[in-house]
C-alpha positions in Angstrom: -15.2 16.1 -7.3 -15.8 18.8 -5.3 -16.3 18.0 -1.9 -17.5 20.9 1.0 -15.1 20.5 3.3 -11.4 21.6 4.2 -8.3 20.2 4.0 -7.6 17.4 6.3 -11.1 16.9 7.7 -11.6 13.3 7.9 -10.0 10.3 9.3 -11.5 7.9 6.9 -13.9 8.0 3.3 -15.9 5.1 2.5 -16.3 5.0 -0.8 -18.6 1.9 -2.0 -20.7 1.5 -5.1 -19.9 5.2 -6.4 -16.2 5.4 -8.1 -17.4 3.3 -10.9 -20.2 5.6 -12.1 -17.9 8.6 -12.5 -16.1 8.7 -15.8 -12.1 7.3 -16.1 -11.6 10.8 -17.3 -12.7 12.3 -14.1 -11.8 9.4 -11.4 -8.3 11.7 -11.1 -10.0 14.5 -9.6 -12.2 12.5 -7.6 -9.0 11.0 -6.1 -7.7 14.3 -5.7 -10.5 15.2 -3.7 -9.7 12.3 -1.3 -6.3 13.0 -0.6 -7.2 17.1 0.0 -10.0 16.2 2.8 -8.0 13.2 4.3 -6.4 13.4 7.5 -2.6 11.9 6.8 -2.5 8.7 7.7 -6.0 8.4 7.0 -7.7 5.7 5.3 -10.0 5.6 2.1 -11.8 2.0 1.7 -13.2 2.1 -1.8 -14.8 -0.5 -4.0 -14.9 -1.1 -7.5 -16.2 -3.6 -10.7 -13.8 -5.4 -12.1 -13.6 -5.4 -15.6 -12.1 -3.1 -18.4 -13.9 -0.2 -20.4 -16.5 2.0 -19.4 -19.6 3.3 -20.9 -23.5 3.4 -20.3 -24.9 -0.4 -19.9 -28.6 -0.8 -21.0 -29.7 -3.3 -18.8 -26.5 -3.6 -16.1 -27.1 -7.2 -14.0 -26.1 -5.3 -10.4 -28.6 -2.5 -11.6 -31.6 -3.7 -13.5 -34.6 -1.8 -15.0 -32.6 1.2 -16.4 -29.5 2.5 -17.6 -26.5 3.3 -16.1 -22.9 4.6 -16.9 -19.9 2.4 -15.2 -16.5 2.3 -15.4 -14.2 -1.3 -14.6 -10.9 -1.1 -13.7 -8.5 -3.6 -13.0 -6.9 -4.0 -9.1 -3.5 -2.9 -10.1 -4.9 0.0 -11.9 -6.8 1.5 -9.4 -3.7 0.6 -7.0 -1.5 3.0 -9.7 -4.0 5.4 -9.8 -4.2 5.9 -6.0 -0.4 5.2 -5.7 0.0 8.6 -7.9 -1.6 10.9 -5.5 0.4 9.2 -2.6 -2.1 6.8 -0.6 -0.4 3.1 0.1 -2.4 0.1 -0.3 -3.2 -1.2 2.7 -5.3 -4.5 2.4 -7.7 -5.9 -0.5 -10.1 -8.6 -1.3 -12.4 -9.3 -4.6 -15.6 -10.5 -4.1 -17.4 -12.9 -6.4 -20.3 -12.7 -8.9 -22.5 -14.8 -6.7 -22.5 -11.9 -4.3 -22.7 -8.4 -6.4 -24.0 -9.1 -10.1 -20.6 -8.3 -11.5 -16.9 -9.5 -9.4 -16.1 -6.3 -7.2 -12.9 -5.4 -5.8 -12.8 -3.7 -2.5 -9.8 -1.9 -1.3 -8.0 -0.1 1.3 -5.3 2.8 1.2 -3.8 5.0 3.7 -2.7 8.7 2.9 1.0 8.1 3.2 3.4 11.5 5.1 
């Protein structure tokens, strides 16, 4: 939410496994913090469950043996929520239960000018 570097200091942020422990109430800021330490026309790949609601899981199926807090969102959600702080989507792709535990979403956006 707070991230140690200056403004426009990266060309890219990988973000995978990690936006969907942090609270929908705070998700903003983290977002936030993307667009301030992002080049322009840099490029944040980020993926995400895919679900509704939020809230600590007992025994989460992509995270056994203790618990954990997530937070779902849908794709055109998190496309509105990144499309508020003025990154475009660039490309996306949902991959299935088989794979993760849960369906995840990964996603691509570019800092737009």
């Amino acid at each position: 939410r707070q991230l140690p570097f200056d403004r426009d200091f990266f060309d890219g942020i990988w973000s995978s496994g990690s936006i969907y422990h942090v609270t929908k109430s705070d998700v903003k800021k983290v977002i936030k913090e993307f667009k301030r330490v992002i080049k322009t026309e840099g490029v944040v790949a980020i993926s995400f469950k895919l679900g509704q609601g939020e809230g600590i899981e007992a025994n989460p199926k992509s995270y056994s043996g203790s618990p954990r807090y997530f937070a779902y969102y849908l794709k055109d959600e998190m496309q509105g929520l990144f499309s508020s702080f003025g990154f475009e989507e660039l490309e996306s792709c949902t991959y299935p239960e088989e794979i993760f535990g849960d369906n995840n979403q990964q996603m691509w956006f570019r800092k737009s000018v």
